[in-house]
MARBA-804801 format. One line per field, with one value per residue (C-alpha): residue number from 1; residue in three letters; x, y, z. Coordinates in steps of 0.001 Angstrom, whole numbers, plus 500000, padded with zeros to 6 digits. Layout:
<sites>
seq	(NUM ...)
type	(ALA ...)
x	(X ...)
y	(Y ...)
z	(Z ...)
</sites>
This chain:
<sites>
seq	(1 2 3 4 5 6 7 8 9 10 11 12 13 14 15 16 17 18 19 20 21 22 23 24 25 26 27 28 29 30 31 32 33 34 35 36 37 38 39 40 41 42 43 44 45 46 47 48 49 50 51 52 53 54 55 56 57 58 59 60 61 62 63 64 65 66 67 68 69 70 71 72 73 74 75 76 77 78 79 80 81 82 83 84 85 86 87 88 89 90 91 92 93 94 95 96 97 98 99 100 101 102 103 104 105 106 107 108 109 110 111 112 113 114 115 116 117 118 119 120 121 122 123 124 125 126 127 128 129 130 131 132 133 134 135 136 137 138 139 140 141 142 143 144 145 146 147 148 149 150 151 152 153 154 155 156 157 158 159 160 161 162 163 164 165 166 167 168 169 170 171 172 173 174 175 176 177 178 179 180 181 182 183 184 185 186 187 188 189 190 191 192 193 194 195 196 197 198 199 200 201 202 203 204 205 206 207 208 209 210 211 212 213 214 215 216 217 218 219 220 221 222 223 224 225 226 227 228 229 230 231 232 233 234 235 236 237 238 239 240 241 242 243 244 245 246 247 248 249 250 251 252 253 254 255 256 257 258 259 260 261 262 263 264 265 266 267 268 269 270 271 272 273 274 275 276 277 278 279 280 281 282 283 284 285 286 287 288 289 290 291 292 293 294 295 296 297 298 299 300 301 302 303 304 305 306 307 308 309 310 311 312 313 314 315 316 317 318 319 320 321 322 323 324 325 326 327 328 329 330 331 332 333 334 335 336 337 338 339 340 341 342 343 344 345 346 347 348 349 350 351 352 353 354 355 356 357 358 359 360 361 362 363 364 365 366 367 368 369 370 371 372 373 374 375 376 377 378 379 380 381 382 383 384 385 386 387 388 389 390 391 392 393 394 395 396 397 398 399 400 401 402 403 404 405 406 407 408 409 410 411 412 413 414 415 416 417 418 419 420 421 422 423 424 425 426 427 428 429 430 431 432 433 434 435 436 437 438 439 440 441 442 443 444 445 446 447 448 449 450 451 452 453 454 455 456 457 458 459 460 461 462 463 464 465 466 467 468 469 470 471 472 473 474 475 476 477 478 479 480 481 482 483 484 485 486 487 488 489 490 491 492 493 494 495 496 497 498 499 500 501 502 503 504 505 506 507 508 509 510 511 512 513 514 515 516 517 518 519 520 521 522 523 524 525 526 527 528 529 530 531)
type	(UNK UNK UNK UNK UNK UNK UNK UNK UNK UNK UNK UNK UNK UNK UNK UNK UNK UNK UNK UNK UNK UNK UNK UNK UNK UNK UNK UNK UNK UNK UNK UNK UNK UNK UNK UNK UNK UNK UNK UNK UNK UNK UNK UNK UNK UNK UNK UNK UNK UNK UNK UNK UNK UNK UNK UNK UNK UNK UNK UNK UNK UNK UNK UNK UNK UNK UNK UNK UNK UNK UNK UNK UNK UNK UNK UNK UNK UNK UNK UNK UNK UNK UNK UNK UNK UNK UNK UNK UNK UNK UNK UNK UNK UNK UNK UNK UNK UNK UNK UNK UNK UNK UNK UNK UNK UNK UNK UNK UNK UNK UNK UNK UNK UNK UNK UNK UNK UNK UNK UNK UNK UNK UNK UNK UNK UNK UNK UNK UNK UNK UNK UNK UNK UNK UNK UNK UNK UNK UNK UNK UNK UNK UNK UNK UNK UNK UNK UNK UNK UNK UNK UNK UNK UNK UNK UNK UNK UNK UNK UNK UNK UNK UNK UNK UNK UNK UNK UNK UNK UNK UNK UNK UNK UNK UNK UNK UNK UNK UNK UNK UNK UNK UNK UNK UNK UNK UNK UNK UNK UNK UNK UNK UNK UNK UNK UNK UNK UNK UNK UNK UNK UNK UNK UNK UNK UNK UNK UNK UNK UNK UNK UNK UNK UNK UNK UNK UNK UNK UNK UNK UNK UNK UNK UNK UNK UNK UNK UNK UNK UNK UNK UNK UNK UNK UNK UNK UNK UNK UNK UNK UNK UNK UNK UNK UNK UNK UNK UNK UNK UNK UNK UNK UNK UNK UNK UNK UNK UNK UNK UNK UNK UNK UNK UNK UNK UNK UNK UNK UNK UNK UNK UNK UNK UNK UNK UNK UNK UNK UNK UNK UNK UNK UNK UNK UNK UNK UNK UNK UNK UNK UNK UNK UNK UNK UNK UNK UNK UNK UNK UNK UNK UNK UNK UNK UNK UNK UNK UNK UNK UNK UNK UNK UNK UNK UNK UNK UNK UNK UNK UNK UNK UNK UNK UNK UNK UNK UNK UNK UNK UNK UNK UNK UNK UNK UNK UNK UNK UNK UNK UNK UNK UNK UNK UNK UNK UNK UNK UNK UNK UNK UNK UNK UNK UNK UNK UNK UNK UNK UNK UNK UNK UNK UNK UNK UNK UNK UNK UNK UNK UNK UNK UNK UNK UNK UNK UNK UNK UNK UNK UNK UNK UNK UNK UNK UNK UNK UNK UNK UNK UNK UNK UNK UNK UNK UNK UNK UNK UNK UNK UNK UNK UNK UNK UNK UNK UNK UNK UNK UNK UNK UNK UNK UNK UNK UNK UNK UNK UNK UNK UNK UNK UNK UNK UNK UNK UNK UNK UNK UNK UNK UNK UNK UNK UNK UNK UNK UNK UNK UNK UNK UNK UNK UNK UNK UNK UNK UNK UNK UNK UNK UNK UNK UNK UNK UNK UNK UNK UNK UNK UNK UNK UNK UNK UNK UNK UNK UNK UNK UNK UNK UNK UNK UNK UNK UNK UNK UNK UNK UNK UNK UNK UNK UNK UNK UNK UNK UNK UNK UNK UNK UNK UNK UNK UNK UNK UNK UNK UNK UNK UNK UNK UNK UNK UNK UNK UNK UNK UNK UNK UNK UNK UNK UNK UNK UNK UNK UNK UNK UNK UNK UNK UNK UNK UNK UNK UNK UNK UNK UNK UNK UNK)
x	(500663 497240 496145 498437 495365 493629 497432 498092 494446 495697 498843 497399 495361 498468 500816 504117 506981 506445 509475 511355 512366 516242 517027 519123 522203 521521 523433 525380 526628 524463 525770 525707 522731 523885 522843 519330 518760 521464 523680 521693 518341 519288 520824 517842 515208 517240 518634 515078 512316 512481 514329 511834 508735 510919 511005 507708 506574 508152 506821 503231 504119 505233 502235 500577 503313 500284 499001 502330 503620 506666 504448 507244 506978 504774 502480 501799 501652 498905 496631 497966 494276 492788 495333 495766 496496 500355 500572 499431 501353 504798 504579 503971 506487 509384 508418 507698 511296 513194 512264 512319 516337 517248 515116 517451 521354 524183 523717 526609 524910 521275 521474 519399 516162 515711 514042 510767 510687 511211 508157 505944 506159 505764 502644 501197 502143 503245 506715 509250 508847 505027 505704 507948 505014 502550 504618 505758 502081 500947 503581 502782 499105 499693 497711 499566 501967 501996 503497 503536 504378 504927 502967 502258 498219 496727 497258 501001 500415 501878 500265 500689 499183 499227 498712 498588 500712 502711 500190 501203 499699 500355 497539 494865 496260 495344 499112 502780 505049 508168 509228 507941 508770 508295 506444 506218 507938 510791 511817 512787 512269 515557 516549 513570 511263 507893 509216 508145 508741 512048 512444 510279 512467 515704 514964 514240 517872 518506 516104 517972 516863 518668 517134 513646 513838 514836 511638 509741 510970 511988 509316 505940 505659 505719 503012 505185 505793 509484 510931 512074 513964 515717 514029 514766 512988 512378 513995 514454 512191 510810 512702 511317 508731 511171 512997 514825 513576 510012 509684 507006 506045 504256 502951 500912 497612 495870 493156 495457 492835 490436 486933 484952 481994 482296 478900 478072 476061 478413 481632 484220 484858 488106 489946 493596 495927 496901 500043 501564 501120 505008 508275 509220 511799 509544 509100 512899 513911 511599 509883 512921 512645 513100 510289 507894 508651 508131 505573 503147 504068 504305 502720 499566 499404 499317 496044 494345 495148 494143 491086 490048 490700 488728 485695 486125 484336 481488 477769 477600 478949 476147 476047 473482 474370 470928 471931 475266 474402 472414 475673 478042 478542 479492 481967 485192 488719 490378 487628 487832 492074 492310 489418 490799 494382 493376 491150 493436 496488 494638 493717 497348 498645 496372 497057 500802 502434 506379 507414 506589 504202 500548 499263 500539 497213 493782 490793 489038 485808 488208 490047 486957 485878 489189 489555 485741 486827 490271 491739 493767 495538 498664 496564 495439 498600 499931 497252 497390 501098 500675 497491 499581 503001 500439 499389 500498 501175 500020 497555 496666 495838 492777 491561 487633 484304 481102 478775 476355 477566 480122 481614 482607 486141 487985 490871 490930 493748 492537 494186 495577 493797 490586 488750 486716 484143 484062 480791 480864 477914 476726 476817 479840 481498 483601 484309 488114 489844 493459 495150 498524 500027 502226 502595 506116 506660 505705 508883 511447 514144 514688 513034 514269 512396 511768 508296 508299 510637 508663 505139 506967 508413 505462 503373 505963 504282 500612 498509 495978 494614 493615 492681 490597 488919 487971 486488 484707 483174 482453 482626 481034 477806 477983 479640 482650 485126 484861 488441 487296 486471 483614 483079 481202 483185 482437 485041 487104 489432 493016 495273 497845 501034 500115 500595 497384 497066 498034 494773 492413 488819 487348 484338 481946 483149 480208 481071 484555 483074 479970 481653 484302 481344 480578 483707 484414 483073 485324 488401 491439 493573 495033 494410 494501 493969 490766 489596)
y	(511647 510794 514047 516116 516511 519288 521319 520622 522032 524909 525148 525322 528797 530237 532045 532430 531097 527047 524778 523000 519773 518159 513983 512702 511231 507235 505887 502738 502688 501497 498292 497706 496104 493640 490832 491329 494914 495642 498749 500147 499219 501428 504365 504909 504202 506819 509326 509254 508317 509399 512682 513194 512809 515457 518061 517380 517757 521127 522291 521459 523047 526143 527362 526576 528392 529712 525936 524408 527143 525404 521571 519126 516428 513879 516546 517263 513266 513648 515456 514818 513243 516950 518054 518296 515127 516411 516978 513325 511782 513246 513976 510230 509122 511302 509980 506477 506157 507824 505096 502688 503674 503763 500542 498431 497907 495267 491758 492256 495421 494402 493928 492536 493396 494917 492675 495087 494734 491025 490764 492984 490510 487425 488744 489840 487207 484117 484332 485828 483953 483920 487514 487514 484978 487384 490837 488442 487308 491150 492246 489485 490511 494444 494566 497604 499665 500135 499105 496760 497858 496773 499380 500506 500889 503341 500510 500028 496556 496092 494721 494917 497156 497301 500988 502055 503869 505874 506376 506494 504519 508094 509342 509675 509044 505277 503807 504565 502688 501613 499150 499538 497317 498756 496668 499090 497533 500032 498630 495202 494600 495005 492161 490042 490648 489690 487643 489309 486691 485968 489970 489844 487177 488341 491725 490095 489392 493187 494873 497021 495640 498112 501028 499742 498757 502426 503728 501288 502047 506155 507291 504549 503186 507406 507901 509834 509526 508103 512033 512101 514310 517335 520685 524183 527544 527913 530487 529338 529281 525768 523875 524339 521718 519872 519204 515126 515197 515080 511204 510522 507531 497468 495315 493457 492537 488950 487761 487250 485421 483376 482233 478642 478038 474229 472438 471001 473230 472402 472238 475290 478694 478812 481358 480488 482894 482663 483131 486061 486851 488027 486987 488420 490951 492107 495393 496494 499029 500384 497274 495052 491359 490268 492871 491616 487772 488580 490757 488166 484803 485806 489306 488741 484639 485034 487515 484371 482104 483779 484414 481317 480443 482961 482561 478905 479574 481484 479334 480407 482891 484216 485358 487693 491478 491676 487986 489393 492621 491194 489697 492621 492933 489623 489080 490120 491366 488735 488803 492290 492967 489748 490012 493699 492178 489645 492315 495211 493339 491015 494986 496164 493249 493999 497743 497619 496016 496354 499277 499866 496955 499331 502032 504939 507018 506759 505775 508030 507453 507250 510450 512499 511327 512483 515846 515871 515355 516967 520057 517566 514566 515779 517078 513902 512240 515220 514920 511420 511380 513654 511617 508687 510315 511692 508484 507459 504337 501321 502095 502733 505355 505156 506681 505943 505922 507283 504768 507099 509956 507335 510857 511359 510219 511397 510382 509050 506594 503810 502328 499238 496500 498423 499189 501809 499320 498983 500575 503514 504657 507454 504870 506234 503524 503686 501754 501547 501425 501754 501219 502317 500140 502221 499695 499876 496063 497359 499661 499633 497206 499420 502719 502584 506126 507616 506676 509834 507798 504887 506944 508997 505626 503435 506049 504508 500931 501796 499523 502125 499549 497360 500365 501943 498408 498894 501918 501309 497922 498237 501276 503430 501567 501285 498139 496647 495276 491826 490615 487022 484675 481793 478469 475363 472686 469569 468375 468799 471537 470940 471080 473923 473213 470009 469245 470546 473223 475450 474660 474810 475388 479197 481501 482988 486301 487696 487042 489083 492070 491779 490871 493731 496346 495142 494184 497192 496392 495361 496682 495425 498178 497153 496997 499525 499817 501625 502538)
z	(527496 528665 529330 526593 524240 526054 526336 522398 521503 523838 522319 518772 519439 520268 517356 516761 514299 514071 514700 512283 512333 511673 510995 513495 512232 511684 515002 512717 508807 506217 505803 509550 509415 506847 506019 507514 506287 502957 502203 499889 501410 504255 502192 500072 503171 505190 502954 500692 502148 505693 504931 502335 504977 507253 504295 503248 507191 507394 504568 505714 509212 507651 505648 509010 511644 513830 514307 515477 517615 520283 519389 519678 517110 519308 519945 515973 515696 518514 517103 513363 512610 512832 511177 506967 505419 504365 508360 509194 506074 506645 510476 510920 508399 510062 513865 512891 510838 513924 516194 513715 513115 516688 517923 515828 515808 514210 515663 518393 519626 520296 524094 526653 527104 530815 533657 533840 529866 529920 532709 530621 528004 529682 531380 528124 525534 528129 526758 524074 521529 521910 521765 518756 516860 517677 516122 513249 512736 512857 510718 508206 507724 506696 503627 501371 503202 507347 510385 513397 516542 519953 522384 526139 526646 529390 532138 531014 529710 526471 523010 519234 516819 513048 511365 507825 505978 507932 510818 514080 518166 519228 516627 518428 522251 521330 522478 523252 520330 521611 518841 515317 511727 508660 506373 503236 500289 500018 503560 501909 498234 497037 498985 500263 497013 497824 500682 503785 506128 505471 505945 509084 510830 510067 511651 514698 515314 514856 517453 520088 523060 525156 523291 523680 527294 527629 525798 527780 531207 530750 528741 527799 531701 532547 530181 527783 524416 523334 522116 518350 516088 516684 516568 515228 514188 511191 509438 506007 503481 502389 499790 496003 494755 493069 495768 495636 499209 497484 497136 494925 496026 482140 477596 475350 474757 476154 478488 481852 483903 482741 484087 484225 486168 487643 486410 489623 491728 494634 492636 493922 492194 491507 489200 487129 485954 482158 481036 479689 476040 476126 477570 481465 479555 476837 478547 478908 479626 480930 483394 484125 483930 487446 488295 485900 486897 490802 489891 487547 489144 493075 493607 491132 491349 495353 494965 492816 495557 498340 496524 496142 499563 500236 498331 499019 502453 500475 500250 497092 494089 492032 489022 489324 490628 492366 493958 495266 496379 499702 500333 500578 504522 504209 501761 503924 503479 501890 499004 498965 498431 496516 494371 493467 492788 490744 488641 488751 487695 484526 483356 484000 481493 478901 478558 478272 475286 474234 472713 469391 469155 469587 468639 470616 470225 471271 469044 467539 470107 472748 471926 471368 474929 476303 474125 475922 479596 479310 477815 475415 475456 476999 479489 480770 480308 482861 485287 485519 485829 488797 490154 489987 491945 494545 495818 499612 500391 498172 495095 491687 488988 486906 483735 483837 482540 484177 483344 483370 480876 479265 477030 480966 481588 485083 486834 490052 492708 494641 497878 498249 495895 495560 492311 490955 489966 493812 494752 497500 499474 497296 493737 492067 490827 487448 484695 484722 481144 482040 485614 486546 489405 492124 494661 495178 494193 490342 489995 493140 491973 489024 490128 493911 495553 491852 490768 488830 485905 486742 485804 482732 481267 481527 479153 476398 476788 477170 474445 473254 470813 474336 475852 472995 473008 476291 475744 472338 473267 476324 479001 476317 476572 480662 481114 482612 480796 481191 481545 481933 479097 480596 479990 482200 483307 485868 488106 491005 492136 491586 494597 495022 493466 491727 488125 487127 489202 485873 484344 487291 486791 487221 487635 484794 483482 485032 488507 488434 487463 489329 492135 492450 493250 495669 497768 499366 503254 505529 504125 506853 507542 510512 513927 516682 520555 521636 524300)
</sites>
């Protein structure tokens, strides 16, 4: 493997008719898994997603044949980074899901791990279940969709790795993967909901040690990458566009977080979440209830708390832009993904209301921008839609505002928690005015693998009236909508979970959307071996 680059650069001057690539059948049932993994969990992961990433993958390859002449599918992973983005997507997607199927089996088929696997991880980690901390820790801390893996360095010793998305150790020559979790939503949500853990530790119990000793000791410790997926020419045309293999990866107005500034210089920053200006099952049919209630009071409330743990640590919080900005390298992750999750989700909230309840058109400011920026209405609606469906991974859709030339409105996806108000190094930020959340947490209990419905249904509860406020008072004139009312207020921070904890104290309006321009260093996207 180590020295494989220099013969797949070789291999891609070469031409000829590029392979093809066929899922392996799943080695157990669906439900054989059960209870850690559930029937229909593993029905949509494997029949959906994965095949979808092998279509998509061969589609890529073929208006490309020249490129991937007789590359096996760890040699496309390889070099997948110089490769088009549909290449790395779906290339890493349909390798990373192979060994993730194969590296796990029911409870009374698991195995034993081998002796040389067993001494690789005591002399790495001290002992199994410092091991099995150390991948649950890892697997924990994916922010947005990824992986953990367990993986074999250049000097055999083995570690753990964290990748997003549906990158791959082998991009890149960093590491051979020879155990992998998925830790994107679809993996677990209809069963687990936002509880990872509980997810993370039952699949413990399911890991085929006998398959993984094998990748360790036949392929990783030979410096080879574990083979996946059978391969055929091509000599088929590519499936159409609208192919179900294609997976594309809610009402009412009301402030949803709200902002105090503690009176003593010294006092805490702490933000609240308000509640919702609507019942959890307002949005039927087209959010369900369950979604919206894991959604708002886990998904959202955990972004608050974290935030405030993590600006807890901060010296200070201005409220002053040219105050903050000198502080941007230092700010962190956790501000950064939490900050955006508070923000994106208050704005989410506020531009949906129930059916029927707002206007279902534009203002006329706000439609005059658009007609401006867009060939119509529709238009927009049609490009977002397919903005939104285009997104890998964890993100958003945006319709903004240039500040600058506020008749300017565009269209643009974030990753993860992140904001267009974030700043990026050439000064671009946007004013957003309406977010569309695609995380898969917003729509999969209902929506499963179709966020197409998800996107076409949610149009149905947009609150123009919100959103043409947004737009009239305050993106028109350059500013961000400040989604955070402000008042001063002396005392001390309420614990988490006590009584009062419902009503704890909160930062100026100011700060939120100063803040969120600024939080876009240090962005964790998980870790990596390099050498």
């Amino acid at each position: 493997m180590w020295v494989l680059a220099a013969t797949v650069s070789a291999a891609l001057l070469g031409t000829a008719t590029a392979v093809s690539f066929v899922q392996d059948a799943l080695p157990y049932a669906y439900d054989a898994l059960e209870p850690a993994v559930d029937a229909q969990t593993m029905e949509l992961h494997f029949s959906k997603h994965h095949a979808g990433y092998i279509t998509n993958l061969n589609k890529a390859i073929a208006t490309n044949a020249s490129s991937f002449d007789s590359l096996s599918l760890t040699d496309i992973i390889e070099v997948a980074k110089e490769q088009d983005v549909l290449v790395r997507n779906n290339g890493g997607g349909a390798y990373n899901h192979d060994l993730f199927w194969k590296a796990m089996a029911p409870v009374d088929g698991v195995g034993q791990r081998s002796a040389a696997l067993e001494q690789a991880i005591t002399s790495a980690f001290g002992s199994y279940d410092a091991f099995e901390e150390a991948l649950s820790e890892a697997a924990g801390s994916v922010f947005g969709s990824g992986w953990a893996w367990l993986v074999v360095g250049r000097t055999g010793a083995l570690s753990i790795m964290t990748s997003p998305n549906q990158d791959s150790p082998l991009m890149g020559l960093e590491a051979i993967p020879i155990l992998g979790i998925d830790v994107w939503e679809h993996a677990y949500y209809l069963n687990y909901q936002n509880r990872r853990a509980e997810y993370i530790a039952a699949w413990m119990n399911i890991i085929n040690w006998t398959q993984v000793s094998e990748n360790f000791e036949s392929y990783a410790l030979e410096g080879s990458p574990v083979p996946s997926l059978t391969e055929e020419e091509a000599t088929t045309a590519p499936p159409p566009e609208d192919s179900d293999a294609d997976v594309l990866s809610a009402a009412a107005n009301g402030d949803t977080l709200r902002s105090r500034q503690l009176a003593e210089a010294d006092a805490p920053v702490v933000f609240e979440q308000a509640e919702l200006p609507y019942a959890y099952d307002a949005l039927e049919p087209v959010i369900d209830a369950q979604t919206m209630e894991l959604h708002f009071s886990k998904h959202h409330a955990g972004y608050i708390n974290k935030l405030n743990t993590a600006i807890s640590t901060l010296s200070e919080v201005p409220t002053e832009l040219t105050a903050l900005l000198p502080k941007i390298k230092t700010l962190g992750a956790a501000v950064r993904n939490n900050g955006g999750g508070a923000y994106n989700h208050a704005m989410f909230w506020e531009t949906m209301a129930p059916n029927g309840t707002a206007a279902s058109q534009p203002s006329e400011a706000l439609m005059k921008a658009i007609e401006v920026s867009f060939p119509s209405f529709e238009a927009m609606q049609e490009q977002f839609s397919i903005r939104a469906g285009r997104v890998f991974g964890s993100g958003w859709a945006w319709l903004v505002v240039d500040p600058k030339d506020p008749q300017n409105l565009a269209i643009v996806t974030t990753p993860n928690q992140d904001s267009p108000l974030m700043d990026d190094d050439a000064g671009d930020a946007m004013i957003p005015i309406l977010g569309l959340d695609v995380w898969e947490h917003a729509y999969y209990l209902k929506y499963q693998n179709r966020r197409a419905d998800y996107i076409a249904a949610w149009w149905g509860l947009v609150n123009w009236d919100k959103v043409s406020s947004f737009y009239d008072e305050y993106a028109s004139k350059g500013q961000p909508v400040p989604l955070l009312t402000s008042t001063q207020q002396g005392g001390a921070q309420p614990e988490e979970g006590s009584p009062d904890s419902s009503s704890a104290l909160s930062v100026t309006a100011s700060v939120m959307s100063l803040l969120l321009p600024t939080l876009v260093v240090a962005m964790a996207v998980g870790g990596g071996v390099r050498w």
